[in-house]
C-alpha positions as CSV (number, residue, x, y, z in Angstrom):
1,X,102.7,116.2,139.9
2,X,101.9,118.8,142.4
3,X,98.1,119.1,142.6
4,X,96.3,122.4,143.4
5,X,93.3,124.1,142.4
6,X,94.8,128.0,141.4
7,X,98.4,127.6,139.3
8,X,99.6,131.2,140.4
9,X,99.5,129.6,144.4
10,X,101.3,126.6,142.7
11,X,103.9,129.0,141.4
12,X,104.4,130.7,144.7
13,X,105.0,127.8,146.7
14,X,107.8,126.7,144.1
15,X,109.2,130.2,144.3
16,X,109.1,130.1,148.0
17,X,110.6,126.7,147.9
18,X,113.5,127.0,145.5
19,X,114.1,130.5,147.6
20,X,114.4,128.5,151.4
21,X,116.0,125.6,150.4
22,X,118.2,126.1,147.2
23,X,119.9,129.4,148.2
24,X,119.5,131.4,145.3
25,X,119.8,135.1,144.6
26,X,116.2,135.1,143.2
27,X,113.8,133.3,141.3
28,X,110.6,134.4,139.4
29,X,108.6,132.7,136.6
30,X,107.3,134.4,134.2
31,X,103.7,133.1,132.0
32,X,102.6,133.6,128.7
33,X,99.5,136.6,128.7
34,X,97.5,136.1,125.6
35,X,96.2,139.5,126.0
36,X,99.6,141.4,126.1
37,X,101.3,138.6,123.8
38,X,104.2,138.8,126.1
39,X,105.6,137.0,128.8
40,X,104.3,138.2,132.3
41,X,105.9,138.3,135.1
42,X,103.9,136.2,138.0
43,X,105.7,135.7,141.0
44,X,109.5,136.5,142.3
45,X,111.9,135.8,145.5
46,X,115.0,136.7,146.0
47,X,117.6,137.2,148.8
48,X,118.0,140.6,150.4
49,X,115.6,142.6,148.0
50,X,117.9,141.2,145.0
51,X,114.8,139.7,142.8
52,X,113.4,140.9,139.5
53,X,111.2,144.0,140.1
54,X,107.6,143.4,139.6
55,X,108.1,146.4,137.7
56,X,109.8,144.4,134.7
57,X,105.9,143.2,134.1
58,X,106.8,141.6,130.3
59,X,109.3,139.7,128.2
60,X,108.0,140.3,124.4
61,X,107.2,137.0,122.5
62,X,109.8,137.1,120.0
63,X,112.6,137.8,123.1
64,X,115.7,135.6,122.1
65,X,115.4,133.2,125.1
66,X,112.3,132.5,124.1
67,X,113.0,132.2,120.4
68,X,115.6,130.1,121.3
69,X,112.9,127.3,123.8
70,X,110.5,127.5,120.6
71,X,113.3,126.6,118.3
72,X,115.0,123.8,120.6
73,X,111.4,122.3,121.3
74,X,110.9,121.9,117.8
75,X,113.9,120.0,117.1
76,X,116.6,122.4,115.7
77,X,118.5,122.0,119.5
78,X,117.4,118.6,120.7
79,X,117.4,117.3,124.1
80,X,118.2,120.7,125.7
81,X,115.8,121.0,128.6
82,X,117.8,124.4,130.3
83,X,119.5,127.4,129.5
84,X,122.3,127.6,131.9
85,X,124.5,130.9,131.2
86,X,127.6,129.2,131.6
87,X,127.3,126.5,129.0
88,X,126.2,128.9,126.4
89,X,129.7,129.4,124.6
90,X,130.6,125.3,124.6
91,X,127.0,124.1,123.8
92,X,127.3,124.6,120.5
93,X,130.2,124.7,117.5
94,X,128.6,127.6,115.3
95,X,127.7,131.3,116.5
96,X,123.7,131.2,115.7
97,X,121.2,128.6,115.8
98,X,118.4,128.8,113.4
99,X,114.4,128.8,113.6
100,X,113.7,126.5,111.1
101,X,109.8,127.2,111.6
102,X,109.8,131.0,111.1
103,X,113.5,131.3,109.4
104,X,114.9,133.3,112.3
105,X,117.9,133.3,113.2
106,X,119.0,133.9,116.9
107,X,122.6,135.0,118.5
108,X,123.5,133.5,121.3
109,X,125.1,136.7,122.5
110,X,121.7,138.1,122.3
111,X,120.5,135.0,124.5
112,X,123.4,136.1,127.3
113,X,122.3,139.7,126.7
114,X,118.9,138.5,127.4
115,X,120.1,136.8,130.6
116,X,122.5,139.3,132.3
117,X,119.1,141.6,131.7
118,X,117.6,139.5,133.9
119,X,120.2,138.1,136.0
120,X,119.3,134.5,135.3
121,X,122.3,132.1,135.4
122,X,119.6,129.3,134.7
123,X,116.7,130.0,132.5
124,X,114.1,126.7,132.4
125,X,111.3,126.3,130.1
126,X,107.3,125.3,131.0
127,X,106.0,123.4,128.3
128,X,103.0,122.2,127.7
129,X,103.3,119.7,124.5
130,X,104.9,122.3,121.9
131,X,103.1,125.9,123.9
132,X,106.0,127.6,125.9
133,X,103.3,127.8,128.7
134,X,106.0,129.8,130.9
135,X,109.5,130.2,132.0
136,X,111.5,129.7,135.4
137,X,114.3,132.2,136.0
138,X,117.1,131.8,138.6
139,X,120.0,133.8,139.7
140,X,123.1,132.8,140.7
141,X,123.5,130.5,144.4
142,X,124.6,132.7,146.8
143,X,127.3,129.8,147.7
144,X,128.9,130.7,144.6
145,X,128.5,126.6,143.3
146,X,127.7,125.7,140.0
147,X,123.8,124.0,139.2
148,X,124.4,120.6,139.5
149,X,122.4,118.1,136.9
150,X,120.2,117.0,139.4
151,X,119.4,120.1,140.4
152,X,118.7,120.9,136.9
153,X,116.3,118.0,136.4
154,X,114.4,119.4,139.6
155,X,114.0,122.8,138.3
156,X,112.5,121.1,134.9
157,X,110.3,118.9,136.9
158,X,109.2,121.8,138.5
159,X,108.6,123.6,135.6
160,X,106.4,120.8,134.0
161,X,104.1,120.9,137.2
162,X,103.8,124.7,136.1
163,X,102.4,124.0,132.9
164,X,100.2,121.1,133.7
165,X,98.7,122.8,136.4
166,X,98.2,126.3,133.7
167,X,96.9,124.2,131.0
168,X,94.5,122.2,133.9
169,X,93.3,125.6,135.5
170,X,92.3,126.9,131.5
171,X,90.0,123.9,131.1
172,X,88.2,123.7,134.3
173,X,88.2,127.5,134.2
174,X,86.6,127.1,130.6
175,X,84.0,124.2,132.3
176,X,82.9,126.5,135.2
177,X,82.3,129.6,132.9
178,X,80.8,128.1,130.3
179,X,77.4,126.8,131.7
180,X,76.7,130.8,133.5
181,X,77.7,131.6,129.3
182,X,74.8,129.5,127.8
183,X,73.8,126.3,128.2
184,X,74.9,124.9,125.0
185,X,78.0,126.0,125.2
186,X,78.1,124.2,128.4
187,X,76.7,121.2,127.0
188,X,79.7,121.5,123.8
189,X,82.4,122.0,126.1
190,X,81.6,118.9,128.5
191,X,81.5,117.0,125.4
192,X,84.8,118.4,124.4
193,X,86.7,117.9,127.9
194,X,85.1,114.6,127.8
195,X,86.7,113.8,124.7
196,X,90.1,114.8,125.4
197,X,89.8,112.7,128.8
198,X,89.5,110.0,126.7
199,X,92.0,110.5,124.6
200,X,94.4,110.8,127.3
201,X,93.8,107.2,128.4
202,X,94.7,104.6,125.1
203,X,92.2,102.3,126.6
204,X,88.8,104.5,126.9
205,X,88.6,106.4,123.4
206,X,85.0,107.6,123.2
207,X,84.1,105.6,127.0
208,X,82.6,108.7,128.2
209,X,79.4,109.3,125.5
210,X,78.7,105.6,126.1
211,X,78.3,106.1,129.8
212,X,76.4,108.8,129.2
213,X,74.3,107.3,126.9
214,X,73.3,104.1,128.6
215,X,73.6,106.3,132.0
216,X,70.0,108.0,130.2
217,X,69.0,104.5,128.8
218,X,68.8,103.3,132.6
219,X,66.8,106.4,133.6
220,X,64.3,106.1,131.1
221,X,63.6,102.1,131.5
222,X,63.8,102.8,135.4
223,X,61.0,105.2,134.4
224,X,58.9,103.1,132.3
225,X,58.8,99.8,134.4
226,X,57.3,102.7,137.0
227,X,59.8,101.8,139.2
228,X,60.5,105.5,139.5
229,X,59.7,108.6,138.9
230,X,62.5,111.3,137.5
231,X,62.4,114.8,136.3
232,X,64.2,116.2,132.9
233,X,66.5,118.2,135.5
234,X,67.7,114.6,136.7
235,X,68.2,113.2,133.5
236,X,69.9,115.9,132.4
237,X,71.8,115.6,135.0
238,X,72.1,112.0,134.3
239,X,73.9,112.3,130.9
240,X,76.4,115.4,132.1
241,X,77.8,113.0,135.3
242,X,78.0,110.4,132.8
243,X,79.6,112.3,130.4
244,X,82.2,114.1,132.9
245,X,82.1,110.9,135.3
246,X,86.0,110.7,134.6
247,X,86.6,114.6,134.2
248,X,89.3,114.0,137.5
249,X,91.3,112.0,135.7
250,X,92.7,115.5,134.3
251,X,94.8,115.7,137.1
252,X,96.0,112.3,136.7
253,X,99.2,111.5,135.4
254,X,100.0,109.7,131.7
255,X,102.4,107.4,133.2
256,X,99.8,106.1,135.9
257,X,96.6,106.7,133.6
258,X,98.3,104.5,130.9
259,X,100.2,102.0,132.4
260,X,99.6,98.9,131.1
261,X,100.7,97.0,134.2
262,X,98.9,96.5,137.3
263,X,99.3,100.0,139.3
264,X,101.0,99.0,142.4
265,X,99.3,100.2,145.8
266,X,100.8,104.4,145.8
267,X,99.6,104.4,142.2
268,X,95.8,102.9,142.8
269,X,95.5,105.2,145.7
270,X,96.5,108.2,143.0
271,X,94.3,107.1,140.6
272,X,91.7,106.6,143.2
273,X,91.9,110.6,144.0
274,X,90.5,111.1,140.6
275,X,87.1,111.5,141.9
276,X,87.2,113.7,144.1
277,X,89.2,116.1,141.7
278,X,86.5,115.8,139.0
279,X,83.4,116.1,141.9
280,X,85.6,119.8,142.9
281,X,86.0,120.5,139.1
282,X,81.7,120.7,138.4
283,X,80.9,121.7,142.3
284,X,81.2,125.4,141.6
285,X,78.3,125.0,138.1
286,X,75.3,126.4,139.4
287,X,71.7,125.0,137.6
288,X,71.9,121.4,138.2
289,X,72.1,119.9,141.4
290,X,73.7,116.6,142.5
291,X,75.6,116.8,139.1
292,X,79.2,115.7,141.0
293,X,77.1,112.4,141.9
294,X,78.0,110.2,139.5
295,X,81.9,111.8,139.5
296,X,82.4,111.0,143.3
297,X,80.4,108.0,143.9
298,X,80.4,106.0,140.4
299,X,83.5,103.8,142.1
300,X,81.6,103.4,145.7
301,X,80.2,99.4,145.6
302,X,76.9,98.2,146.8
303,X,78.2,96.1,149.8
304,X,80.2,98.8,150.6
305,X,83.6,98.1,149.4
306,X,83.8,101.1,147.1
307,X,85.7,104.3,147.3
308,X,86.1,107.3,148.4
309,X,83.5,106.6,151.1
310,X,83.2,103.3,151.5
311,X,79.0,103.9,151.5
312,X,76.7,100.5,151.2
313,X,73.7,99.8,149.0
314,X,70.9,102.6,149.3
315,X,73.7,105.5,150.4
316,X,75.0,105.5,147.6
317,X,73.4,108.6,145.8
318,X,71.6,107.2,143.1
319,X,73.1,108.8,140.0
320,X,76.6,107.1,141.5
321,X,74.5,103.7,141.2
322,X,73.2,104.3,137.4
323,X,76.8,105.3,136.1
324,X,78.6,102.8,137.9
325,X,76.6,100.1,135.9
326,X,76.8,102.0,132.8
327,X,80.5,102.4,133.2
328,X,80.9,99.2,134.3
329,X,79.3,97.7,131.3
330,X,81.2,99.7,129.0
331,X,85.0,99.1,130.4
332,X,83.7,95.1,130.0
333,X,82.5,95.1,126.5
334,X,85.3,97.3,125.0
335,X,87.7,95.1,126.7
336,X,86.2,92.2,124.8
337,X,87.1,90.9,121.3
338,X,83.9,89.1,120.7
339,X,81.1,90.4,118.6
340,X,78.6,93.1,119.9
341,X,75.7,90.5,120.8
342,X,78.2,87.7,122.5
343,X,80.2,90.7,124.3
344,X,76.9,92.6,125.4
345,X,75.6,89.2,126.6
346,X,78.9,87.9,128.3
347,X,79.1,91.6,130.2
348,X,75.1,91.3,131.7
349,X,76.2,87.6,132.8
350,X,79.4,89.2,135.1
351,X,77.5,92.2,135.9
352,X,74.7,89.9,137.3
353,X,77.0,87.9,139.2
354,X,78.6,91.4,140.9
355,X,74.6,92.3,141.7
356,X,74.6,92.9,145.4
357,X,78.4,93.3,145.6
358,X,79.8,95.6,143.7
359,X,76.5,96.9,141.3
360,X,73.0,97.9,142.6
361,X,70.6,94.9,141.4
362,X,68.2,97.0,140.4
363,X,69.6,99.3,138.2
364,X,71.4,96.1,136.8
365,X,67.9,94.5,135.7
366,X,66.9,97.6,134.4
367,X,69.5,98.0,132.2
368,X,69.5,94.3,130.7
369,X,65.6,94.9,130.1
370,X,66.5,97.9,128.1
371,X,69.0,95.8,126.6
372,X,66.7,93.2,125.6
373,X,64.6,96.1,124.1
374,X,67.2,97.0,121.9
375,X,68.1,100.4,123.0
376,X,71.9,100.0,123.4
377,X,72.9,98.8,120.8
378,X,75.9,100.5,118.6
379,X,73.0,101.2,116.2
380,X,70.8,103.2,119.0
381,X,74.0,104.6,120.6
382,X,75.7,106.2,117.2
383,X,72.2,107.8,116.6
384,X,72.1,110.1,119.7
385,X,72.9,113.4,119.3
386,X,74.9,114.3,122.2
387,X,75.0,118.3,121.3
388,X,70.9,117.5,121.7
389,X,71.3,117.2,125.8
390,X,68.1,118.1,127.4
C-alpha cells in the first residue's frame, strides 16, 4: 500500500499518475461526505481541459452506480471488482439486477445513463470492508484501446490504497482530536484503536492492555525499590505508550501483519516502519510529553542491535526500555501453552538470559520482583480498570 499521512494528497498523486502515464481523457475520484450524504467530488485530471468540472461537486447516495457497488459487494453480482461501460450489455443475461438488502431494483440502462453523465468508460469502487469509501472514474484512452485486465486490476489496487489510507486518516484524525476534546475521551479512544490493532493481528488479541498494564507495574516497583523517582505525568504516560505502543501497525498490511511464515527481508523491513508511523500518529497530542517513547524505541535493544536507531543501553529513552520488557514478556507467555505460573516463570528465565542484549537489566529485575509480589498476575491484570488512566 501507498503510505502517506493526508488521503486527499494520496488521491492526487494517483490522479496525476493514471493522467501521465495511462493516457486517459480524465480521471477524478469521487468520496463519500457524511455531511452532504453524497458522493463528493475530490480531485480530477484530464487531457486538454476534458475532465469532470469541479462544478459537478456530488453524486447522490442512492445514484445507480453506486446502488449497483453496494448491491455487487454484498453478494447479489459476485466477483465484479469494475464497471467498465462496454461490458455492461454481455455481463449479465436479465435486464435488472436486484438489491436484495433494501429491495431495489436497478436498470442497467440507468447505470450507462449514469456513466455517459460522467463520461466514465471505467467506473472502480473504494472499498473499505462493506463501506463504498469512494469511487475512481475514468474516461476513455485517448489511444482509442480497450482497458486491458491488468490494467483493470491496477485501477482496483489503486482504489483499495484509497480507502485504506480514508479509513487510516479517520482514526488517527479521531486520536489527535480527541485528547484537545477531553481527556477521557482521549483515554476511550486509545483504548478503542488499541483494540482494533489487536484485532487486526490473529496473534496479539488484547497484547496491548497487557503492555500497558505491566508497562505501569514496572514504574511503580521501579518506584518503590527507590530506584527512581517518577511523576503521575510519566506514568500516565507510561500506560498510553504501552497501550498505543503498536498503534503503527495501522498502516501495516494484513498479509504481512498476519503471515504465519517467517517475513522474508522486504517484509521485516515493512514491518519494521511500523514505529515510526505510530511515533508520527501521537507526535501532534499536546499534554504529555515523550508519549511516542515507547512507540519508536520499544524495538531498539540494549547492546544496541535494535531498530530504528540502532541506540545502546542508557540512550534508549527510558519508557522504550519499560515497554520493550513488558512487551517482550507478553509476546513470550501468550505464545506459550503452559499454565500461567510455569509460562510466567519460563518467560523471566529467557528474558534474564536476553538482560544486557536485547532487555535493560534493570527494568528486567524489577519487573520479576513485582512478579514475585504478585502484581501481574491474570487476577491483578483483569482487575484494572483501563478507562481509570491517571
Amino acid at each position: 500500500m501507498i503510505r502517506v499521512k493526508d488521503p486527499v494528497v494520496l488521491l492526487k498523486i494517483i490522479t496525476r499518475f493514471i493522467d501521465r502515464q495511462m493516457g486517459v481523457t480524465h480521471v477524478a475520484v469521487i468520496l463519500y461526505d457524511k455531511k452532504r450524504g453524497a458522493y463528493t467530488l475530490i480531485d480530477s485530471k484530464g487531457e486538454g481541459g476534458a475532465k469532470i468540472p469541479i462544478g459537478y461537486v456530488k453524486v447522490p447516495a442512492d445514484n445507480p452506480i453506486v446502488n449497483f457497488f453496494k448491491s455487487s459487494h454484498n453478494g447479489a453480482f459476485a466477483r465484479r471488482e469494475a464497471l467498465v461501460y462496454k461490458e455492461i450489455d454481455p455481463i449479465q443475461n436479465f435486464e435488472i439486477l436486484v438489491n436484495k438488502k433494501e429491495g431495489r431494483a436497478i436498470h442497467y440502462e440507468d447505470i450507462k445513463k449514469q456513466m455517459n453523465y460522467l463520461r466514465a468508460a471505467v467506473c472502480v469502487p473504494s472499498f473499505y470492508k462493506k463501506e463504498l469509501i469512494g469511487i475512481l472514474i475514468l474516461g476513455e484512452k485517448l489511444s482509442g484501446d480497450v482497458y486491458h485486465e491488468e490494467e483493470i486490476s491496477l485501477f482496483v489496487t489503486l482504489a483499495n490504497d484509497v480507502a485504506m489510507a480514508v479509513k487510516n486518516a479517520e482514526l488517527i484524525h479521531d486520536l489527535r482530536t480527541a485528547y484537545e476534546k477531553e481527556h477521557s475521551l482521549f483515554i476511550n479512544t486509545s483504548i478503542a484503536l488499541a483494540t482494533a490493532i489487536d484485532a487486526r493481528d490473529r496473534y496479539t488479541h488484547g497484547h496491548s492492555e497487557r503492555v500497558s498494564h505491566y508497562s505501569l507495574v514496572i514504574v511503580k516497583e521501579l518506584i518503590d525499590s527507590g530506584k527512581m523517582q517518577f511523576d503521575r505525568e510519566f506514568m500516565e504516560t507510561v500506560q498510553l505508550s504501552g497501550l498505543l505502543h503498536d498503534v503503527g501497525k495501522i498502516g501495516i498490511r494484513d498479509e504481512i501483519l498476519n503471515k504465519p511464515a517467517k517475513l522474508t527481508g522486504e517484509e521485516f523491513e515493512i514491518m519494521k516502519t511500523h514505529v515510526k508511523i505510530g511515533a508520527s500518529i501521537v507526535k501532534p497530542v499536546k499534554g504529555l510529553k515523550h508519549l511516542e517513547d515507547g512507540i519508536l524505541y520499544h524495538h531498539e535493544r540494549f547492546d544496541g542491535g535494535g531498530y530504528p536507531f540502532g541506540l545502546k543501553g542508557k540512550d534508549i529513552p527510558i519508557i522504550g526500555r519499560i515497554v520493550s520488557v513488558a512487551d517482550t514478556y507478553d509476546t513470550i507467555v501468550t505464545a506459550r501453552s503452559y499454565k500461567e505460573a510455569e509460562a510466567a516463570e519460563a518467560a523471566f528465565e529467557e528474558m534474564k538470559r536476553s538482560s544486557g542484549a536485547q532487555l535493560d537489566p534493570e527494568i528486567v529485575e524489577a519487573f520479576h520482583r513485582a512478579y514475585k509480589k504478585g502484581k501481574i498476575t491474570r487476577r491483578e491484570y483483569l482487575s484494572f480498570d483501563f478507562s481509570k488512566i491517571h
